[in-house]
C-alpha positions in Angstrom: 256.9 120.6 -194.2 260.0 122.3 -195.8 259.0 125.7 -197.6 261.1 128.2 -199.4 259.8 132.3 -198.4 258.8 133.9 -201.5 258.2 137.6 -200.3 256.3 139.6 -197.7 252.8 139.9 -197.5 251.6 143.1 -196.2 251.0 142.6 -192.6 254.9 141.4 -192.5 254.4 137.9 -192.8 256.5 135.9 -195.6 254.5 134.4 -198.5 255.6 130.7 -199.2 254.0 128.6 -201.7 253.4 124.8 -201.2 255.0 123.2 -204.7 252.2 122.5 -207.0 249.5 124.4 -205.2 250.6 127.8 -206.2 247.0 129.7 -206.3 244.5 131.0 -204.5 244.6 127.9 -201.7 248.3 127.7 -201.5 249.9 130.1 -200.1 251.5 129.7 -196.6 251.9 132.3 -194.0 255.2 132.3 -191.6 256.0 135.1 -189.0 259.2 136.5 -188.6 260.8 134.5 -192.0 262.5 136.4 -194.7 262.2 136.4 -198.6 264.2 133.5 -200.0 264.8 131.9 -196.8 264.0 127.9 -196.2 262.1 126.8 -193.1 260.6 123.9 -191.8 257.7 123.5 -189.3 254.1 122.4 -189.1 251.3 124.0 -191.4 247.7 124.4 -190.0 245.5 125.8 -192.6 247.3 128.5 -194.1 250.0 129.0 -191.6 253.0 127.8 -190.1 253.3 129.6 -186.6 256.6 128.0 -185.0 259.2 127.9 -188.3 262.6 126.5 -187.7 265.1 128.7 -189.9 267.0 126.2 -192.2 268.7 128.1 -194.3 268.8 132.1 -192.9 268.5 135.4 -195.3 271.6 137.8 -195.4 269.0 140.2 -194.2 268.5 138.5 -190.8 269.6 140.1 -187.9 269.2 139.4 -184.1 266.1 141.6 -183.1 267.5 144.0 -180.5 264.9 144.2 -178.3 264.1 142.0 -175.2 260.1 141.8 -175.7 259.7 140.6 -179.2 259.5 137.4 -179.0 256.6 138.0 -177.1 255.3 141.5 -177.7 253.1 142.6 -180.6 254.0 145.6 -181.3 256.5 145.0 -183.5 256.8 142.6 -185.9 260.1 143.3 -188.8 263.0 143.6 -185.8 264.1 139.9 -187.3 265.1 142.3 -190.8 267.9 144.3 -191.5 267.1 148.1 -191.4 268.3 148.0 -195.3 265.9 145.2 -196.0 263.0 147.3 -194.2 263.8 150.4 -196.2 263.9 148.2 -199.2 260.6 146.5 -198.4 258.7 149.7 -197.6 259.7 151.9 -200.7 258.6 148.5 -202.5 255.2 148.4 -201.3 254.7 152.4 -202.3 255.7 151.5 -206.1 253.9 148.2 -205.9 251.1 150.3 -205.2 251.2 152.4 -207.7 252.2 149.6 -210.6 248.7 148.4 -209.4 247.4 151.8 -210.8 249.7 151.6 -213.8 251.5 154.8 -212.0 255.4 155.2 -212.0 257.1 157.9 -210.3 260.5 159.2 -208.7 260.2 157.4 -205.3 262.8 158.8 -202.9 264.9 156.7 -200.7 262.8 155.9 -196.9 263.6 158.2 -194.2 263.3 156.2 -190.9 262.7 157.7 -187.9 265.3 156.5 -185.0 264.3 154.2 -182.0 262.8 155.6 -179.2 261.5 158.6 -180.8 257.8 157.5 -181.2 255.8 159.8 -179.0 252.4 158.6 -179.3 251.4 155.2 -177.9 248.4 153.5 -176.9 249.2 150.8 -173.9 246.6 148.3 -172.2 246.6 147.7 -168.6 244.4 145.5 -166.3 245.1 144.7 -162.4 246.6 141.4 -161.7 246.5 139.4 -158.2 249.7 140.7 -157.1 249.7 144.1 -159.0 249.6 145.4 -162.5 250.1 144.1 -165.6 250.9 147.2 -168.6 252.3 146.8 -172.2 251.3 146.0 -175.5 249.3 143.0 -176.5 251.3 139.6 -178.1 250.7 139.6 -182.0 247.3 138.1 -182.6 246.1 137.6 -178.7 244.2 138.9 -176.1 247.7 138.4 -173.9 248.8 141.4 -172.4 253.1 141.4 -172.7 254.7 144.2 -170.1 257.7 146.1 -172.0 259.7 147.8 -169.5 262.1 147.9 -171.9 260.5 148.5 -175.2 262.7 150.9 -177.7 260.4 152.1 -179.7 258.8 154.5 -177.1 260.6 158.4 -176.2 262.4 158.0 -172.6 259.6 160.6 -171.7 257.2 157.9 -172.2 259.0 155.1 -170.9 258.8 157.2 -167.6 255.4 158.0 -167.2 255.0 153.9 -166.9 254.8 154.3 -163.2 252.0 156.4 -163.7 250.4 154.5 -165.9 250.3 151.9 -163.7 248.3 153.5 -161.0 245.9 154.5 -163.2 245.3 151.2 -163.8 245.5 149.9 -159.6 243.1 153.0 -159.4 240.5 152.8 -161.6 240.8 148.6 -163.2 240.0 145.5 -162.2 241.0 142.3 -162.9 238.0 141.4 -165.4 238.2 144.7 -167.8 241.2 145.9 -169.4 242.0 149.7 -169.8 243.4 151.4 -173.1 245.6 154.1 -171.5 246.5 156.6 -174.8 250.0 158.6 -173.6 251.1 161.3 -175.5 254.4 163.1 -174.9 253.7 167.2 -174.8 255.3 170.4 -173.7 253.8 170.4 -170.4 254.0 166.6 -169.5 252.4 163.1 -170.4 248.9 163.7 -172.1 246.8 160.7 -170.6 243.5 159.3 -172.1 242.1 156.4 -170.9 239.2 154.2 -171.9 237.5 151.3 -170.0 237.9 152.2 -166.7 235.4 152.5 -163.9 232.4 154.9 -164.2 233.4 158.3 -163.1 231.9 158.7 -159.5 233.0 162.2 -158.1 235.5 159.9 -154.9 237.5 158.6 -158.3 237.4 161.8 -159.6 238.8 163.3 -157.1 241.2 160.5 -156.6 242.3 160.7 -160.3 242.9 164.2 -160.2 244.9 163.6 -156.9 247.1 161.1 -159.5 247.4 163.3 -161.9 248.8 165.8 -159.9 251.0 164.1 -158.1 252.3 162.4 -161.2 253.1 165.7 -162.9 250.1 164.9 -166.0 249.2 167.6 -168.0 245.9 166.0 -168.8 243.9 163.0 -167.5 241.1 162.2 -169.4 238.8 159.6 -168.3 236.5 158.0 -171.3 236.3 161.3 -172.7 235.9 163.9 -169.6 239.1 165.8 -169.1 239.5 165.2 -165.3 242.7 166.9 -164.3 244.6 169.7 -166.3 247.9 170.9 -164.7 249.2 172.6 -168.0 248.3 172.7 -171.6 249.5 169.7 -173.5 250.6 171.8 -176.3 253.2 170.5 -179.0 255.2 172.8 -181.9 253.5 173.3 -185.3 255.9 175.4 -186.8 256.5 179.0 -184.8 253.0 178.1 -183.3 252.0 176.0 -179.9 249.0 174.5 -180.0 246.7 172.6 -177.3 244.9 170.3 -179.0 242.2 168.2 -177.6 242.4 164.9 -176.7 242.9 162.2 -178.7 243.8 164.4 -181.6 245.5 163.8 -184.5 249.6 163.8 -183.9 252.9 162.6 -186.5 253.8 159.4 -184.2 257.4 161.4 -184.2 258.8 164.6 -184.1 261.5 163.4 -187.1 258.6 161.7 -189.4 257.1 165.3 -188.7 259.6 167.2 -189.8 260.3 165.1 -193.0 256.6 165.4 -193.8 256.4 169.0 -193.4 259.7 170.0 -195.1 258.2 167.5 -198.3 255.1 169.6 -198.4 256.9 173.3 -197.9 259.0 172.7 -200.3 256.3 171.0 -202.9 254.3 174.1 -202.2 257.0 176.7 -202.0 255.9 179.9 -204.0 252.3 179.8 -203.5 250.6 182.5 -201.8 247.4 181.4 -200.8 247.0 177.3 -199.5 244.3 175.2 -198.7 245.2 172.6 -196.1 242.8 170.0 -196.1 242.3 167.3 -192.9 244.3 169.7 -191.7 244.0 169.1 -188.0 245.4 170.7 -185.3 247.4 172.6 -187.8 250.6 170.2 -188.6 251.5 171.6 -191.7 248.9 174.8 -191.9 251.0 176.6 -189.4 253.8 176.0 -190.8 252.7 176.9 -194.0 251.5 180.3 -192.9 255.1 181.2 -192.6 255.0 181.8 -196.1 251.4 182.1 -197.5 247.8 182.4 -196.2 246.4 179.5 -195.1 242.6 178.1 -195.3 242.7 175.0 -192.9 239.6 172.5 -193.0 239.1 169.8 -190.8 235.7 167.9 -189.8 236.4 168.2 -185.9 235.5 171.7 -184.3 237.2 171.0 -181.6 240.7 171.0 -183.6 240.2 173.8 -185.8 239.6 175.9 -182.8 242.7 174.7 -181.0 244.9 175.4 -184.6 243.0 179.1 -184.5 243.9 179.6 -181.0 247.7 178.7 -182.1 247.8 180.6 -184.5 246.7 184.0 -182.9 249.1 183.1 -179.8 252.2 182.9 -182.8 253.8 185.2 -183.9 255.2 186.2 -187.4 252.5 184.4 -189.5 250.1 185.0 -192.3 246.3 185.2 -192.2 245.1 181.8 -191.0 241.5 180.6 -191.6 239.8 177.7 -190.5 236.4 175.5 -191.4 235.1 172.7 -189.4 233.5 170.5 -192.3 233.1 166.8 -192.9 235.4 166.6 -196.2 233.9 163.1 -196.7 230.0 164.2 -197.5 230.7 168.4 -198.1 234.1 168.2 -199.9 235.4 171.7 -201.1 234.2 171.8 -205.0 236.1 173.7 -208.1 234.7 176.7 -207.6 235.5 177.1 -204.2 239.3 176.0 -204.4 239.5 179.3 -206.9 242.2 181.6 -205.9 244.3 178.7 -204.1 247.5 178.2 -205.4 248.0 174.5 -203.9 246.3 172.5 -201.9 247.5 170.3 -199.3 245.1 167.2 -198.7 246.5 164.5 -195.2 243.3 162.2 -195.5 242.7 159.3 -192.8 243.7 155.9 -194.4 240.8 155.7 -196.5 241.9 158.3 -198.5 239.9 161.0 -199.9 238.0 160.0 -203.1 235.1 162.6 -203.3 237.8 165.2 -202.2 240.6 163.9 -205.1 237.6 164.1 -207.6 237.0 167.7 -206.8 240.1 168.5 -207.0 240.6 167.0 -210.1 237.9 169.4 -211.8 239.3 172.6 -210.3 242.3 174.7 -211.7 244.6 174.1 -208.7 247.9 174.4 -210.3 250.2 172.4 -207.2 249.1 169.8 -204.8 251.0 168.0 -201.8 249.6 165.1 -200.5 250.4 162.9 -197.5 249.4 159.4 -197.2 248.9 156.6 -194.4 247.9 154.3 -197.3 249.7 153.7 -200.2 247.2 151.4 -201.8 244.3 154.6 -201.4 246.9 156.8 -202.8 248.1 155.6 -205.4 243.7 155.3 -206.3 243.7 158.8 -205.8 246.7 159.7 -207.3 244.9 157.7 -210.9 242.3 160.2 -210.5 244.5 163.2 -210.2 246.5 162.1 -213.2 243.5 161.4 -215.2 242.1 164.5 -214.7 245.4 166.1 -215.9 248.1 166.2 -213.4 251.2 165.0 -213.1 253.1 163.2 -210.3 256.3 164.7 -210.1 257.7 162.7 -207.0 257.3 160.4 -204.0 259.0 160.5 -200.7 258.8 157.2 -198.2 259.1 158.7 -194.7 258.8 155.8 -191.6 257.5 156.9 -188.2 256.3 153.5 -187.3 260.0 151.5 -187.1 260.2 148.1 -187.4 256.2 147.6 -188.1 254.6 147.2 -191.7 253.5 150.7 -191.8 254.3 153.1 -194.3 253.9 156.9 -195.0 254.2 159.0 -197.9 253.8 162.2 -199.1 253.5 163.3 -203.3 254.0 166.6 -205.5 251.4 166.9 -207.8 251.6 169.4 -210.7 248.6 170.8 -213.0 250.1 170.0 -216.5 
């Protein structure tokens, strides 16, 4: 069947309608096809998996990495980084048309390739070895990516380690999650699936970890080696937060983020930073104005508390370890703020928004993983008598569908 690409559907896929069946039962899903671009192939259900390119989009470009064909863990490398930009400040004011929002939406600011310092790899012993990467789109098949450019070099070489971990403590019928996170001291190692903790692996693991140069090994949940903190920068602050916290998947999408929200707040003298963390943008903040920091994990807010009395240079920090979801803070609390700065999970923060919206709060930064629970939130805001003053696009997750934003609101 020959089809003609109509757009992108969210997960990255191209939209193609088959003529006359335009509707609910007619669109066609096709991987790594452009908008406007004709293919041909087989369609099974709703999808064509193995599209010949007929007629090719001036957007195409040779994907410059070796794995992905194969690999899952990206899937927009066929697009030109204009036509990704493009696409992902698109789906921000798609998603706020849906709302009946518009707003100044900045151009995207990408981060680079091989800056992402946060990845979760899966492992599992083979007959002759190992087998580590990333799993192929849609499969249970594990794809090794040696040469993957999305990951820091830093990451890249903690792969041998890795992969002992795995020898170590897998087998060939399970399959270990291995979390790596690029710190100060070292590769930050969580892993999940492995085999029970018996004190000869224990001691064997710590034994890795050692010789490996880890600054943590943390074995389904129980830290069992810790050379040196695994601290990262917040602002003039180091903090050692526990594992599997929270972290911007780079350093550049970090820094976009946190200069967006500094300067959205700029002037205010006393902040509330909401899902705050380990402190990404509180500490920063407290450069410049006191800083109440809430967060439901205990184990963060202590870690952002501990950085912050280590700093030096900064205004009072406070923290609170509450579940914003079922306790968020009300009008009468958020008195004496001057903004608030809310970085809620993907499914945004209605209760919180809604509070918000009934106190006097004259500025408010937000920062989004979502922008279809945004732009919901940002209707409530709005009807309750703010205004969005402006948008920017910021993309830590290259070549995927995923997209970031953060938004100035001001009390009108």
């Amino acid at each position: 069947m020959r089809l003609v690409a109509d757009r992108l559907g969210h997960r990255g896929d191209a939209v193609a309608y088959v003529p006359g069946t335009e509707g609910p039962s007619g669109p066609v899903f096709i991987p790594r096809v452009l908008p406007g671009e004709v293919v041909e192939g087989e369609v099974t259900g709703d999808r064509m998996a193995a599209p010949s390119i007929i007629t090719p989009s001036a957007d195409r470009v040779k994907a410059p990495c070796v794995h992905y064909r194969t690999c899952g863990g990206c899937s927009l490398q066929h697009a030109s980084d204009d036509f990704v930009a493009r696409w992902k400040r698109e789906v921000v004011v798609t998603a706020l048309a849906g709302q009946g929002l518009q707003a100044p939406v900045g151009e995207v600011q990408t981060s680079p390739a091989r800056t992402r310092r946060r990845a979760t790899l899966h492992g599992r012993r083979t007959k002759n070895g190992v087998l580590l990467g990333f799993h192929a789109r849609g499969s249970d098949t594990l794809v090794a990516v040696p040469h993957c450019l999305l990951l820091t070099p830093s990451l890249k070489a903690a792969f041998p380690a890795l992969e002992a971990l795995v020898k170590l403590g897998g087998s060939r019928s399970t399959e270990l999650a291995l979390t790596v996170t690029d710190s100060l001291g070292g590769p930050d190692v969580a892993v999940k699936g492995g085999k029970p903790l018996e004190p000869l692996l224990h001691g064997d693991l710590a034994a890795l970890a050692e010789g490996f140069g880890l600054a943590r090994l943390t074995w389904d949940d129980e830290v069992v080696a810790l050379r040196t903190p695994p601290a990262q920068n917040f602002g003039p602050a180091r903090v050692s937060s526990p594992s599997g916290a929270f972290l911007q998947a780079t350093a550049e999408g970090e820094a976009a983020l946190v200069a967006f929200v500094r300067a959205s707040v700029r002037g205010a003298k006393k902040v509330a930073d909401l899902f705050a963390g380990s402190g990404t943008f509180a500490l920063p903040l407290a450069q410049e104005a006191e800083v109440h920091a809430v967060e439901g994990d205990a184990a963060m807010t202590a870690a952002l508390d501990r950085g912050w009395r280590d700093a030096q240079g900064l205004k009072r920090v406070t923290t609170e370890a509450r579940d914003l979801f079922r306790r968020p803070l009300e009008a009468d609390e958020l008195k004496g703020f001057d903004a608030v700065v809310i970085d809620p999970p993907r499914a945004g923060a209605e209760a919180q928004v809604k509070a918000l919206g009934r106190s006097n709060v004259p500025l408010v930064a937000m920062v989004s993983c979502n922008p279809v629970t945004f732009a919901r939130d940002a209707r409530i805001l709005i009807t309750a008598g703010y205004k969005l003053d402006a948008v920017a696009v910021v993309d830590q997750f290259r070549w995927s569908t995923h997209v970031e934003l953060a938004a100035k609101f001001t009390r009108t």
